[in-house]
C-alpha positions in Angstrom: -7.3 -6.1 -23.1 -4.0 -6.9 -24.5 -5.1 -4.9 -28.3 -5.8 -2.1 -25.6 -2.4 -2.3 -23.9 -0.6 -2.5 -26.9 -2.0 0.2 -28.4 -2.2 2.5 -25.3 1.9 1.7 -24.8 2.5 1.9 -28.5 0.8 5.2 -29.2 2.6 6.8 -26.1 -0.3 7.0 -24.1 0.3 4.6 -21.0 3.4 3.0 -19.3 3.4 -1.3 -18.5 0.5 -1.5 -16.2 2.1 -4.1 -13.7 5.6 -4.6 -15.2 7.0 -8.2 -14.2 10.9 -8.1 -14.9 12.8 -11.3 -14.5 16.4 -12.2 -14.5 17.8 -15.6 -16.3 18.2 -16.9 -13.2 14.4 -16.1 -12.2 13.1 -17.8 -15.4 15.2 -20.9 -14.4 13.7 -21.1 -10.8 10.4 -20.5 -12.2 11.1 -23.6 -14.3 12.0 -25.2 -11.7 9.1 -24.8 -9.6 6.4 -25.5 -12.6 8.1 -28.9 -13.5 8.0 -29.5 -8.9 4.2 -28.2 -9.4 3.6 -31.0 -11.7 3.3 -33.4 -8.2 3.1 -31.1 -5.5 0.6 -28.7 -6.6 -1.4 -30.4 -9.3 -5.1 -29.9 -8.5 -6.1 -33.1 -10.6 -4.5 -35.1 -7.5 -5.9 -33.0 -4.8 -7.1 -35.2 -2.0 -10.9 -34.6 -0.9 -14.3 -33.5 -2.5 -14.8 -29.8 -3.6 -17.8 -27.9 -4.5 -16.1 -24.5 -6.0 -13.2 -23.7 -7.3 -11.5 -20.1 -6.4 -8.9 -18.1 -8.1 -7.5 -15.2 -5.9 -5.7 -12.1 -7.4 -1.8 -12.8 -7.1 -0.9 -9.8 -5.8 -1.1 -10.5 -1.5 0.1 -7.5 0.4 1.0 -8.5 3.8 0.7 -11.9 2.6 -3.1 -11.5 2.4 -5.2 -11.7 -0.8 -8.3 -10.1 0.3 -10.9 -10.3 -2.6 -11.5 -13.7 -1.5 -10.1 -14.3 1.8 -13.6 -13.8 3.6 -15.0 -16.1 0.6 -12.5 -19.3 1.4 -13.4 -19.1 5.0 -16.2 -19.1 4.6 -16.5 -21.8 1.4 -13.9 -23.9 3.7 -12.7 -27.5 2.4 -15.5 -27.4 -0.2 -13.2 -25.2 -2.4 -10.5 -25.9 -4.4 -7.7 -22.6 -4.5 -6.0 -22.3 -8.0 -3.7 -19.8 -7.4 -0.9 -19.1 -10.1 2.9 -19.2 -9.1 3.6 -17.3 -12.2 3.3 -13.8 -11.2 2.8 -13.9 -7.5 3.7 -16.1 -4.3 0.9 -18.8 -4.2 -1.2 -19.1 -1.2 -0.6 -21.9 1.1 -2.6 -25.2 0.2 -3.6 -24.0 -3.6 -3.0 -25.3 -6.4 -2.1 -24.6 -10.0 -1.8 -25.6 -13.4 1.5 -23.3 -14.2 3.3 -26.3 -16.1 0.5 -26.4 -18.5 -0.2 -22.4 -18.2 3.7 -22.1 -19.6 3.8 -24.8 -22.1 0.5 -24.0 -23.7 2.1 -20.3 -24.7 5.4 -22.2 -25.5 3.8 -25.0 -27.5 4.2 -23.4 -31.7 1.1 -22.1 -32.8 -1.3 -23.3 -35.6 -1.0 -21.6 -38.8 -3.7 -18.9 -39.4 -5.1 -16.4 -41.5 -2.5 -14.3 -41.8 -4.3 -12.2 -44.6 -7.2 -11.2 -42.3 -5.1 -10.7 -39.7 -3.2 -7.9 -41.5 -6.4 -6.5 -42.5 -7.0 -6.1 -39.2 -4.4 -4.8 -38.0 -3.9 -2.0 -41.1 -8.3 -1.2 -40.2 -6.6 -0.7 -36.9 -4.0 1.2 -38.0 -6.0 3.7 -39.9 -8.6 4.1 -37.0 -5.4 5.1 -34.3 -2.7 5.5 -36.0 -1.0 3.0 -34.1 0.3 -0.1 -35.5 -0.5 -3.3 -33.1 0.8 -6.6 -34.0 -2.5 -8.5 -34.6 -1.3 -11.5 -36.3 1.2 -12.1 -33.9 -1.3 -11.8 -30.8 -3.5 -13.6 -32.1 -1.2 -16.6 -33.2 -0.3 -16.9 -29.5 -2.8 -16.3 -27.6 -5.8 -17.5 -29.3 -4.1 -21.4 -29.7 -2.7 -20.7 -25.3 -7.2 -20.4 -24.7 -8.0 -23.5 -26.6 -5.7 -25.7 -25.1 -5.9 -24.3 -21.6 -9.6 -24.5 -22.1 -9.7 -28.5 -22.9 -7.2 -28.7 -19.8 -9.5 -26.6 -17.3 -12.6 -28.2 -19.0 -11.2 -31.7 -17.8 -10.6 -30.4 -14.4 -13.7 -29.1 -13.7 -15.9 -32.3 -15.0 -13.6 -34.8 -12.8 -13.6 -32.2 -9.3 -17.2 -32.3 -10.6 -17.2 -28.5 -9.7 -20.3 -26.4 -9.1 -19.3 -22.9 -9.2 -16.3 -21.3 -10.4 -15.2 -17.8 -8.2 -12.4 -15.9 -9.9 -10.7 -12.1 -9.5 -10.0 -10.8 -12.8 -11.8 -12.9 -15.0 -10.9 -10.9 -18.1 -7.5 -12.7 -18.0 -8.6 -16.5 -17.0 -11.3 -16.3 -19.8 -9.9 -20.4 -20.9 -11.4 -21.1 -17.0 -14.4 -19.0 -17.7 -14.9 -20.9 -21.3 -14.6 -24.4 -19.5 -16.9 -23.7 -17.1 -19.6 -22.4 -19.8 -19.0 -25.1 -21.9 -19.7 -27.5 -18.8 -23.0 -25.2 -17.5 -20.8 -24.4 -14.7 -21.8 -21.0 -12.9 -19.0 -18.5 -12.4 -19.1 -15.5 -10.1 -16.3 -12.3 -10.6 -15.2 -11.1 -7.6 -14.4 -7.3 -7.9 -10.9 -6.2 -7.6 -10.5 -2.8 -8.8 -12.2 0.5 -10.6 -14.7 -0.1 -13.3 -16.4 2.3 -15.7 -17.5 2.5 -19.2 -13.8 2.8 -20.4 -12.6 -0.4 -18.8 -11.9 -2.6 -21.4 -12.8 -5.9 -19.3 -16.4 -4.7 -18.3 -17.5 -2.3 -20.2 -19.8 -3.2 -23.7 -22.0 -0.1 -24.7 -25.7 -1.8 -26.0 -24.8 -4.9 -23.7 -24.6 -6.9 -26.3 -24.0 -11.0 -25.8 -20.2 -11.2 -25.6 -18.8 -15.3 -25.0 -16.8 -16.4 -22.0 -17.9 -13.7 -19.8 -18.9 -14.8 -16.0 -22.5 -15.1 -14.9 -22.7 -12.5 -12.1 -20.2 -10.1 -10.9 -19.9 -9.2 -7.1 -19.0 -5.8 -6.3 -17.9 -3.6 -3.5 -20.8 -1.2 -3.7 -24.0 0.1 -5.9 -21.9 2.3 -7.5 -19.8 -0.4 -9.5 -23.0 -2.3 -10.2 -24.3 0.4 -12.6 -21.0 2.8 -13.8 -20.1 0.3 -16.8 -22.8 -1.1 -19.3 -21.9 -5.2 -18.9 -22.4 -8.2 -21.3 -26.0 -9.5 -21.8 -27.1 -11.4 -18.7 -24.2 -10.9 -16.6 -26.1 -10.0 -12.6 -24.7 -8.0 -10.2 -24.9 -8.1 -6.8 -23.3 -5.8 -3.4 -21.2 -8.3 -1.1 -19.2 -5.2 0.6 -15.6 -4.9 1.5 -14.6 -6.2 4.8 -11.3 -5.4 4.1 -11.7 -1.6 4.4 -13.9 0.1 7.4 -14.4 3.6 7.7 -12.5 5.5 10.4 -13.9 6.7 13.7 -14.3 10.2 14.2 -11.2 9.9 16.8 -9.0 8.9 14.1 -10.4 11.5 11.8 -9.5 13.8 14.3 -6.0 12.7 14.3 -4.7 12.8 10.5 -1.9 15.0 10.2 -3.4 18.1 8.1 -0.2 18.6 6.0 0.3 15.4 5.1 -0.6 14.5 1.1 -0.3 11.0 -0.7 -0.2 10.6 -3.8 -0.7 7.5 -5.4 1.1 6.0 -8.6 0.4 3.5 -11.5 2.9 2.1 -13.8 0.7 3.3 -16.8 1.2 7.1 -15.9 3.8 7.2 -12.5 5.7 9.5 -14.1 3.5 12.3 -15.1 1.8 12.0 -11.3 5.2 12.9 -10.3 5.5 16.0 -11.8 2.2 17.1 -10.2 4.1 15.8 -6.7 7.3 17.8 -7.4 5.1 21.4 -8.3 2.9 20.9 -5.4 5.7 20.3 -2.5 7.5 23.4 -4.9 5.1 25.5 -4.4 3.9 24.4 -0.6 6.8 23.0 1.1 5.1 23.2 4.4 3.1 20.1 3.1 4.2 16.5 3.7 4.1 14.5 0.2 4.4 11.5 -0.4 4.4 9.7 -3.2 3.4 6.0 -2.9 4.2 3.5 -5.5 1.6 0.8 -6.8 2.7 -2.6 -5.5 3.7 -3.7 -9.2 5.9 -0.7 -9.7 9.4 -0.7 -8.8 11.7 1.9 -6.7 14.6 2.1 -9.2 12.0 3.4 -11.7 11.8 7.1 -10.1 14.4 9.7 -9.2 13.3 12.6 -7.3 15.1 15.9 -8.3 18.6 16.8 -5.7 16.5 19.8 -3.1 12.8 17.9 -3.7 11.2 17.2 -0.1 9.4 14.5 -2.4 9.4 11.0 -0.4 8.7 8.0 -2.5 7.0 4.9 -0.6 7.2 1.2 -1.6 6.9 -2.1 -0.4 5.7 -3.3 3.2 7.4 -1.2 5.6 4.5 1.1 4.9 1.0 0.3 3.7 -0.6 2.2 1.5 -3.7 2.2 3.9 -2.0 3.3 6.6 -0.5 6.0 4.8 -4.1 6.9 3.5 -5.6 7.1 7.2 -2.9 9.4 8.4 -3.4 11.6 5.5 -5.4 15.0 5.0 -5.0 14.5 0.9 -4.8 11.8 -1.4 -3.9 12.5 -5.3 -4.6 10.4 -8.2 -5.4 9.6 -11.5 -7.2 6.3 -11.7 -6.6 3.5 -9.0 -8.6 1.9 -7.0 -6.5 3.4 -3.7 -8.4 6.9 -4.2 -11.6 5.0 -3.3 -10.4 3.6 -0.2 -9.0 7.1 0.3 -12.2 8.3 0.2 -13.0 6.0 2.8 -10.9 6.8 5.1 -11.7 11.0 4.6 -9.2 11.8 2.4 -9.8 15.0 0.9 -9.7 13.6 -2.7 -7.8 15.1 -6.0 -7.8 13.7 -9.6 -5.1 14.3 -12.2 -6.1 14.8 -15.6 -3.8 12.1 -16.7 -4.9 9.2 -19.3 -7.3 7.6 -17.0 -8.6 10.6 -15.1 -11.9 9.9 -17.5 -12.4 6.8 -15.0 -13.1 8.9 -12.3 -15.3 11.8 -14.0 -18.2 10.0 -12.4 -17.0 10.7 -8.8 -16.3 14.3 -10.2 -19.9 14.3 -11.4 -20.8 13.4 -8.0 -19.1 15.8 -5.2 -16.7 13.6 -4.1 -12.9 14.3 -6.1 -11.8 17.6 -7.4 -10.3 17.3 -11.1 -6.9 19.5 -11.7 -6.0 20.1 -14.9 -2.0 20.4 -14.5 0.5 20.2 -12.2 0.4 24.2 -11.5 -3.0 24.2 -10.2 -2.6 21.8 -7.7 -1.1 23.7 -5.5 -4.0 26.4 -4.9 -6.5 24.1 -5.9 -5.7 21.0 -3.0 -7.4 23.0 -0.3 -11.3 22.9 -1.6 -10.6 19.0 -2.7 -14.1 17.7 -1.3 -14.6 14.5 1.7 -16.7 12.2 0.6 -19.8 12.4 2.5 -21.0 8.7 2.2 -18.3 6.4 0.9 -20.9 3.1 1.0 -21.8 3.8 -2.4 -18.4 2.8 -3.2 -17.4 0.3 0.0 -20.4 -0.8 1.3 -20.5 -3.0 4.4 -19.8 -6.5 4.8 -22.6 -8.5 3.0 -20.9 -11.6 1.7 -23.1 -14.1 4.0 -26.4 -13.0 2.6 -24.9 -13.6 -0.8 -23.7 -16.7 -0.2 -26.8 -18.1 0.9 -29.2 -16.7 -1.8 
C-alpha cells in the first residue's frame, strides 16, 4: 500500500489520501502523551481477563467509531481496545502501544541490501515510469514490523488472547503477524470500498500471501465476492447497523434540487471542477460539496460568483446531508454507498478511482460521466438503487458472533 501511494502521488495520479499535518507544537504534545501512555494507557498493565483484542478505525465522527461499536458491546469486558492516539482521539478505556509504535520507526534501521533494493526500484521504474524510493521504504518500515511484531507477539501470549478484531488490517499487519505466529484467529472488520484494484484485498489467482487475517466481515454479499482475496481468507455478512434505509416518508421529503457531492484527498480537486460546471450550468440546483473527514477546509477555494458551498466538520454530517439530498456525486468513496442507501440518485466521476465503482455501473445502480460538461444534462437519468442490501445489508453481527 505505501509502493501504491507513492507511486500514485509521484506519477501525478492521486493527491495524500488522508493528509495528517502537524505543527512543532503538535509533535511535542504528541510526545508528551506517548511517554504519559507509557502508565496510563499501557495494555500490558491492564487490570482484568480478556478474550479479544479490538482495534477500531481512528477516525470517530461524532465521537463514534462505528465499525466496531456494536462488536465491543457486545464482546463487553472480555475485550481489550487498542486504539492509537497517533492519528486520532483514542476511545475512552483503550489502550495503546504508541510509545513503542513511535520509537520502533525512530529506532535507526539495520543495514540492507541496498543493491536489490535499487534493482527494484529501477524494474519499477521501467514498468511506470515513476521513480519510488524502495530502499528507503523498505529500510524503515520493514525493521518498524519486526520489532512491533515481537512487541504485539508478547502481548498477545501474556493477555492470553483468543481472537484478534481489527479495521484496516492492511496497516496493523505487525498485529496480524503476532497473532499468526501465536495461532491466534483474526477477524477484519470492513471499513470501506473494496474491489479488484484495492491494493489491501485484492490478489488475482488468490494466491497464499503472509500476515493476512483469517476471515473478513463485510457489510454485504457484494463486498464478499468483488475482490479476489488471499488463499483461505473466509468471508462472511455481519450488516451495517450504522446505516438503515429511509422510510418512504423521508424519501418523500428530500429536497429535489439539492446535490452532494462528495470529496477525497486523492482527487478533491478535480471533483470540484465537475461541482463548479454543474451549478454553472444549473444554478437552480443546490450543490454542495462535502469534504472527506481527513481533508481540510483551507485546501479549496471556490471561484468569486460560484453558488458552490463547501461542507466540513461536524456541524453537518455527511449522512444527513446524503438523506436530504436528491443527488450524490463521486468518484470512489465509500459515502456513495450509503448514498445509495439512503435513495440518492447516484453519479460517478471518471476520476482515478472511478474503475472502483464500474461494478455498480455494471449493475444499474450509478451513472458514469465522463467530464465535468456532461454532468450537467446527464444528472437527471442518474439511476436509485433498487435494493441497496447487496451493499448494506441488515444487522447480522449476533448470528456471527455465535457461530
Amino acid at each position: 500500500m505505501r509502493v501504491f501511494h507513492e507511486l500514485s502521488q509521484r506519477g501525478g495520479i492521486h493527491g495524500q489520501p488522508h493528509p495528517v499535518r502537524r505543527t512543532r507544537s503538535d509533535k511535542a504534545r504528541l510526545v508528551g502523551k506517548h511517554l504519559a501512555g507509557v502508565v496510563t494507557r499501557n495494555p500490558f498493565l491492564a487490570l482484568g481477563r480478556h478474550d479479544a483484542v479490538v482495534v477500531p478505525h481512528p477516525r470517530k465522527p461524532g465521537g463514534v467509531e462505528i465499525y466496531t461499536d456494536r462488536l465491543r458491546a457486545s464482546l463487553g469486558p472480555a475485550a481489550l481496545v487498542l486504539d492509537s492516539g497517533i492519528n486520532g482521539t483514542p476511545l475512552v478505556g483503550s489502550r495503546n502501544l504508541d510509545f513503542f509504535t513511535s520509537a520502533a520507526g525512530a529506532l535507526r534501521s539495520r543495514p540492507l541490501d541496498a543493491e536489490r533494493c535499487k534493482k527494484v526500484e529501477q524494474a519499477l521504474e521501467a514498468l511506470t515510469g515513476v521513480k519510488v524510493p524502495i530502499g528507503a521504504l523498505v529500510a524503515r518500515e520493514v525493521p518498524k514490523h519486526l520489532r512491533l511484531r515481537a512487541i504485539y507477539r508478547s502481548l498477545l501470549k501474556r493477555r492470553k488472547i483468543k481472537t484478534v478484531f481489527v479495521v484496516v488490517a492492511y496497516f496493523h499487519q505487525h498485529l496480524v503477524g503476532a497473532a499468526r505466529d501465536l495461532g491466534i484467529r483474526v477477524v477484519e472488520l470492513q471499513h470501506g470500498a473494496i474491489s479488484p484494484f484495492h491494493l489491501g484485498y485484492s490478489y488475482p489467482g488468490r494466491p497464499v500471501v503472509a500476515d493476512q487475517p483469517d476471515e473478513l466481515w463485510c457489510f454485504g454479499s457484494y463486498w464478499a465476492g468483488v475482490a479476489e482475496l488471499p488463499a483461505g481468507m473466509k468471508t462472511q455478512v455481519i450488516g451495517a447497523p450504522f446505516i438503515q434505509p429511509l422510510t418512504a416518508s423521508e424519501l418523500a421529503a428530500k429536497n429535489p434540487q439539492r446535490v452532494v457531492f462528495l470529496s477525497q484527498g486523492t482527487i478533491g480537486g478535480l471533483l470540484l471542477d465537475y461541482a463548479l460546471a454543474l451549478s454553472s450550468a444549473r444554478p437552480e440546483l443546490e450543490v454542495i460539496f462535502r469534504l472527506h473527514p481527513s481533508e481540510h477546509l483551507s485546501d479549496y477555494a471556490v471561484p468569486a460568483g460560484s453558488s458552490v458551498r463547501i461542507s466540513a466538520g461536524p456541524v453537518e454530517s455527511t449522512l444527513g446531508l446524503l438523506a436530504s439530498a436528491t443527488y450524490q456525486v463521486g468518484v470512489a468513496t465509500t459515502a456513495l454507498f450509503e448514498g445509495m442507501v439512503l435513495g440518492c440518485r447516484t453519479a460517478v466521476a471518471k476520476l482515478p478511482g472511478h474503475e472502483y465503482l464500474l461494478p455498480v455501473v455494471d449493475r444499474g445502480d450509478a451513472l458514469l460521466v465522463e467530464e465535468p460538461a456532461a454532468l450537467a444534462q446527464l444528472l437527471p437519468s442518474a439511476p436509485i438503487c433498487q435494493d441497496s442490501t447487496a451493499y448494506y445489508a441488515p444487522d447480522n453481527l449476533a448470528a456471527v458472533l455465535k457461530r
